[in-house]
N, C-alpha and C positions, 0 to 999 in steps of 0.2 A: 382338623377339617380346614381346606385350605378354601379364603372365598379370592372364585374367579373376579366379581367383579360386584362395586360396592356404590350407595347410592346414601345421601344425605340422610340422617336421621326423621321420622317423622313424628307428630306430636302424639301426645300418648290417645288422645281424642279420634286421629286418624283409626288407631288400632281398632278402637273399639268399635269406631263405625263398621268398618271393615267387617270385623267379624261379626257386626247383629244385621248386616248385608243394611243399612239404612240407605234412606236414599240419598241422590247424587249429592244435593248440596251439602248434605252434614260430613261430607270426608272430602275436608282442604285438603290443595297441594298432589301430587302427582304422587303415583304408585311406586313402594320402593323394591328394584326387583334386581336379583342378584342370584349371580351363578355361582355354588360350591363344591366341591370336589372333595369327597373324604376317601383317601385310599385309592382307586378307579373308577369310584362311582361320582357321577355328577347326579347333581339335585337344583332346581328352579326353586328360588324362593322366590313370593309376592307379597310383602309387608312383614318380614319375616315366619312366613309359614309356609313349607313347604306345598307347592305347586305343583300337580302332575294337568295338560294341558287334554282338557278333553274336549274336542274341537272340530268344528266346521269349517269352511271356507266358505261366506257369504253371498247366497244368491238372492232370491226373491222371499225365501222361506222365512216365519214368523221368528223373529227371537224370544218370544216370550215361548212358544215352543222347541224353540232348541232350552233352554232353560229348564223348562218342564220336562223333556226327555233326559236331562242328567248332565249338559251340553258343561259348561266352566266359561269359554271364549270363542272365536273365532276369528276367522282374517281376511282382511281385503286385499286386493289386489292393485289397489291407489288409493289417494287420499281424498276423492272427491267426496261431498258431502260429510268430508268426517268428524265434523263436531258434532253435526245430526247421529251419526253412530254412536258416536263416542258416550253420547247422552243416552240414548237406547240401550247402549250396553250395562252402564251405569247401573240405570234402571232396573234393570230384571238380573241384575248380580252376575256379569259376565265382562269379561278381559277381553282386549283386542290385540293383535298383532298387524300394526298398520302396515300397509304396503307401500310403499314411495316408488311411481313407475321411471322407471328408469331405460333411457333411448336401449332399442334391440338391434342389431346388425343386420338380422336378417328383413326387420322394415325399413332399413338402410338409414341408422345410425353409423358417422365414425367415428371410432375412437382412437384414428389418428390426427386427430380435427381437436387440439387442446381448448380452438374457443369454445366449441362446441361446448366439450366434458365441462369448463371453468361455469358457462351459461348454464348446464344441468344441476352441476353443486350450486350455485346461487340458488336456481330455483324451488329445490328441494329442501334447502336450509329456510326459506321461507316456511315450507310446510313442516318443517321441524320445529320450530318456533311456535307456529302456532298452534301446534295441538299439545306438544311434551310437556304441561302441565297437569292435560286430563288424568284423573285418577284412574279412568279405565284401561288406559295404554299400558301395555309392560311388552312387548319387542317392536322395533323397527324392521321388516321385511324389505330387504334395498334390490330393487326388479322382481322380476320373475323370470326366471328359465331364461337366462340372459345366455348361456352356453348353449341355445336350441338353435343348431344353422347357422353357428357362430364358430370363426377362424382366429379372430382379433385376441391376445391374451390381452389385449393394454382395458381392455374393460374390466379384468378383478383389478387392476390399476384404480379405472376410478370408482369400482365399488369399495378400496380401500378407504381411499378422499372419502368419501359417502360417511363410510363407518368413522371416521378419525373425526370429521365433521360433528357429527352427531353427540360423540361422545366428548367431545371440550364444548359442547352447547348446552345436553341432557345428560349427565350423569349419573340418571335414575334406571334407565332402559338398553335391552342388550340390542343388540343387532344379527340380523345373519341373512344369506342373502339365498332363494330357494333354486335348487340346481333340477333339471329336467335330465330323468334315468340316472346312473351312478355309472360311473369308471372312474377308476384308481387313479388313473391318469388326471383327470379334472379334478378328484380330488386334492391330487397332492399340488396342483396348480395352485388354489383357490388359496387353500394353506399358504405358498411360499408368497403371491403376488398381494394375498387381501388377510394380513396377520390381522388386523383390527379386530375382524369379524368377531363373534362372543359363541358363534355356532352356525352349523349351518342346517340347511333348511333341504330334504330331500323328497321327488318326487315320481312317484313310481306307480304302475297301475297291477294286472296283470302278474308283471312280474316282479312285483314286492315280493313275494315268497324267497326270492332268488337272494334278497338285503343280508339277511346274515350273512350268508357266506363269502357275498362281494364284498362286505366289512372286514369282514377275517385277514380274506386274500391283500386287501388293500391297507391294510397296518392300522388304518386309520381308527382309532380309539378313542377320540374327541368325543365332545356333548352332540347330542344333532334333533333334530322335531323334523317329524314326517309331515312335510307342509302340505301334501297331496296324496292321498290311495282312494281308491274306490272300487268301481266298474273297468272290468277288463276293458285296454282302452282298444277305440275303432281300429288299431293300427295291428292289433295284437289279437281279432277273432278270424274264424277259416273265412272266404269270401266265395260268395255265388261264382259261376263262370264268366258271368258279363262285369265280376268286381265287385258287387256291394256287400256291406261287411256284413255281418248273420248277426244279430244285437241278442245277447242273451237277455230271458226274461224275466221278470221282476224276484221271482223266489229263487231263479239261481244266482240271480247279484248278491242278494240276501246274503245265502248260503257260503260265498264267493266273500264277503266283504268279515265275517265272521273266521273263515280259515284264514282271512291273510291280518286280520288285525292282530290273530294267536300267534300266529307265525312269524310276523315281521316285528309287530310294536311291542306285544306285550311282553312277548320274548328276551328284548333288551332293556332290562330298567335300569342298568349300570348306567348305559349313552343318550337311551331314547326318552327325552323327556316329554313325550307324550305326541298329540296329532292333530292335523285339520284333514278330516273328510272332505272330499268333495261329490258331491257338492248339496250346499242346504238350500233347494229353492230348485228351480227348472229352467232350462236352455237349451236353446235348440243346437244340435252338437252332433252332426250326420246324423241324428232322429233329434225329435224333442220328447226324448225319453233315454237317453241314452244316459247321462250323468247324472241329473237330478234324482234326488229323493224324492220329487214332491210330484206332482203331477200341477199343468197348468193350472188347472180348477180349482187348486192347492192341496188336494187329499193327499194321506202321505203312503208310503209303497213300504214293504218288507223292509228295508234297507235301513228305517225311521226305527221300526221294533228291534232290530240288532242291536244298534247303537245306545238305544234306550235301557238293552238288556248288559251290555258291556260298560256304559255309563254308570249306570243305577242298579244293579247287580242283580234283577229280577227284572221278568220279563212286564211288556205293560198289559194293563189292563185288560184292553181289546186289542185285539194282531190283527193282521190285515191279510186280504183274501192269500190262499196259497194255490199258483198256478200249475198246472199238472200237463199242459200241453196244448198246441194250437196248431191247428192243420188245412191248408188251404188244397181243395181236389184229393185229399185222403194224402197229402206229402207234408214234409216239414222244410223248413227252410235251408238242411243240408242238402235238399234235393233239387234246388236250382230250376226252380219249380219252372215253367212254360205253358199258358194260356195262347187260347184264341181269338183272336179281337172280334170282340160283340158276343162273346157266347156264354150260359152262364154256367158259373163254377161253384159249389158245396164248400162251405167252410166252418170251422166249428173249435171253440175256445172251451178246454174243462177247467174248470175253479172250482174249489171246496172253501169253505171258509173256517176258522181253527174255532169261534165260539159261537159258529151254530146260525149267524145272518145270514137273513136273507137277501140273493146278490142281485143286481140289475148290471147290464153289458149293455155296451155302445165300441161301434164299429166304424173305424176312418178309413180309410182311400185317400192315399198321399203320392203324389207324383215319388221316383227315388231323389232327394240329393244329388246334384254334381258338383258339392263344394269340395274343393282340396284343399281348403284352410289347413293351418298348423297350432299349436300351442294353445288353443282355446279362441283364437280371431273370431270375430261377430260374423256368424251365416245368417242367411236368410231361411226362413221356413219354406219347406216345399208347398207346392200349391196344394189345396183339397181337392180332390171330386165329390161331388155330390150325385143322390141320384141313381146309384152302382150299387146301390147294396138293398139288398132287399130283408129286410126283419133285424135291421143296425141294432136294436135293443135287445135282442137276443142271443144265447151262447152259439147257436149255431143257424148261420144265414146263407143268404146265395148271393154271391157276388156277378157280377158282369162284368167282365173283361173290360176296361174302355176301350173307344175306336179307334184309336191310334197308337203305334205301336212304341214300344220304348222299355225303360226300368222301374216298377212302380212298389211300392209297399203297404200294404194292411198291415193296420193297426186295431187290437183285441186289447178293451179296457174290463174292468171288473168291480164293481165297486158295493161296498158291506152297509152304505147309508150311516154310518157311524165314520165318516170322515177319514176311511182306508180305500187303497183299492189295490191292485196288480196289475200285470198288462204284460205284452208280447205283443211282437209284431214278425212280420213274413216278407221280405224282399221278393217279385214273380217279375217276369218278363213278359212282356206281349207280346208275340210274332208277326213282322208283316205280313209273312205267308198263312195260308191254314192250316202249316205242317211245318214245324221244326226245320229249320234245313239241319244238315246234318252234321255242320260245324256243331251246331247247339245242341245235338241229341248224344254226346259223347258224356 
């Protein structure tokens, strides 16, 4: 067994903590976490016990519930607040993957600007210091999707610096820095410019199914952690004719997050040492419902009972409502639906629920999005209307077109009173005229 990479002895007291999960204070000294490779296969250990990483990417959502769902760790995407995490994670028996944000080109970082890069490494070595003793830490995450709308290679340059950093400061924790979609091409860059790395970190939505065989093709046989999969992303579902993306809904995410976790992660236990979902908690993200597990209100969706069932190897307790379809004027939302301004419209939400609750429904009217962010950037939430819907608590209501005309979206929630819910929503256009013109009726 050959180990990739090796971390200071810890005292035999450490172990013990560890393994009776005690709390933070009783386990001195920082976690020891090391890659090994016996024959082809790579394995994560943390504290000398083998490690498979079952995992979120940190939103608004409870850690004490990911925990409870089967959850191991999770990861940020920077360092702020993270001794407050760190302690949290601690706490309820879960491992972090800290992120160190690191400048993007495409919000106009250069990294042919060596003060620039010399000013980054300083200031990340700061945050390396200060946290790489917490016992909860075991990787350093160096950016995010730093190759997203990015030309520059001299950045795996200085995510090298990053990683070389790191490791003559912390030589307990690995490093790997997470890449946005896969090509062979990027791959083998990252490899020749940032040898340090200890692994790298992949993120794919949609088309995760597609990882194996771009592994194959791409030679690349290295360790790696899917730092990102989920929900088909906004980029990658069909689009109305006026452009807005058709958001699938809550039971076919579900359905969706359970084939590709078969298909993509669990598939490789030679390379893929396990995952972060995204995302645990809610954001707004061309819906605010589009990524999140959780719903604002914090109920948690389909998405939550997967996980918990691929986690924990049986399903939970109580499942959360299963949605069966949603229809605004008797069409769905491949139909590029077209209202009347001011007239009203029939709409109607079916849900069943898997153990038998009783469900209540609430109904939103949301202007559409026109944000064209990238890579997860901060939107704003669309406006609400109020006022347009008539019997909002109900599975099926009447809507009123608003008076002005534009891109708008209904949104159909679900929820079993036992802290689940579902939801779908419907993208409709409003006409100026009282009649389609006929660009719009093709």
């Amino acid at each position: 067994m050959q180990l990739i990479k090796r971390g200071p002895i810890l005292l035999a007291s450490a172990f013990l903590a560890m393994s009776l999960r005690l709390p933070a204070q009783t386990a001195p000294g920082p976690a020891k976490v090391e890659l090994r490779k016996n024959g082809g296969a790579y394995q994560l250990y943390v504290n000398h016990k083998p490690f498979y990483v079952k995992g979120a990417g940190l939103g608004s959502g409870s850690l004490e519930k990911l925990a409870e769902n089967g959850g191991n760790s999770f990861r940020t995407w920077g360092a702020r607040n993270g001794l407050a995490l760190l302690n949290q994670a601690h706490a309820n028996g879960l491992y972090v993957t800290m992120g160190l944000d690191v400048g993007r080109e495409r919000q106009g970082f250069d990294y042919n600007d060596p003060a620039a890069v010399a000013r980054q490494l300083a200031a990340i070595k700061v945050q390396v210091l200060k946290y790489k003793d917490h016992p909860a830490l075991i990787i350093w995450a160096i950016g995010n999707e730093l190759n997203l709308h990015a030309k520059n290679p001299q950045v795996w340059d200085a995510v090298n610096g990053i990683s070389k950093m790191i490791h003559a400061v912390d030589p307990n924790h690995l490093t790997l820095t997470p890449l946005a979609g896969f090509s062979a091409d990027m791959i083998h860059q990252v490899q020749q410019r940032a040898p340090d790395l200890d692994l790298i970190g992949i993120q794919m939505y949609g088309s995760i199914v597609e990882l194996p065989r771009l592994l194959r093709q791409s030679g690349y046989d290295g360790p790696y952690l899917v730092t990102e999969w989920g929900a088909t992303g906004h980029w990658e579902v069909p689009k109305t004719e006026w452009g807005a993306p058709i958001e699938n809904d809550s039971t076919t995410k579900a359905n969706a997050y359970l084939k590709r976790y078969q298909a993509a992660i669990e598939s490789d236990p030679a390379h893929c040492l396990g995952s972060y979902v995204f995302l645990w908690g809610q954001k707004q993200e061309r819906t605010p419902t589009w990524y999140g597990m959780f719903l604002r209100s914090g109920e948690e969706t389909a998405t939550v009972d997967v996980l918990h069932t691929i986690w924990k190897g049986r399903p939970p307790a109580n499942s959360s409502p299963k949605l069966e379809g949603v229809w605004l004027n008797n069409q769905t939302a491949m139909n590029s639906i077209h209202l009347k301004l001011g007239q009203p419209y029939p709409a109607k939400v079916a849900v069943t629920d898997p153990d038998g609750d009783s469900l209540t429904y609430h109904w939103v009217l949301m202007d559409e999005t026109r944000a064209k962010t990238t890579g997860g950037d901060f939107e704003r939430e669309p406006k609400i209307w109020t006022g347009l819907i008539h019997d909002a608590d109900k599975s099926e209501i009447v809507l009123t077109a608003p008076g002005q005309p534009g891109p708008y979206r209904l949104f159909a929630y679900a929820f079993d009173g036992k802290g689940h819910a579902a939801h779908a929503n419907i993208p409709f256009y409003v006409d100026k005229n009282t009649e389609p013109s006929a660009a719009n009726s093709r």
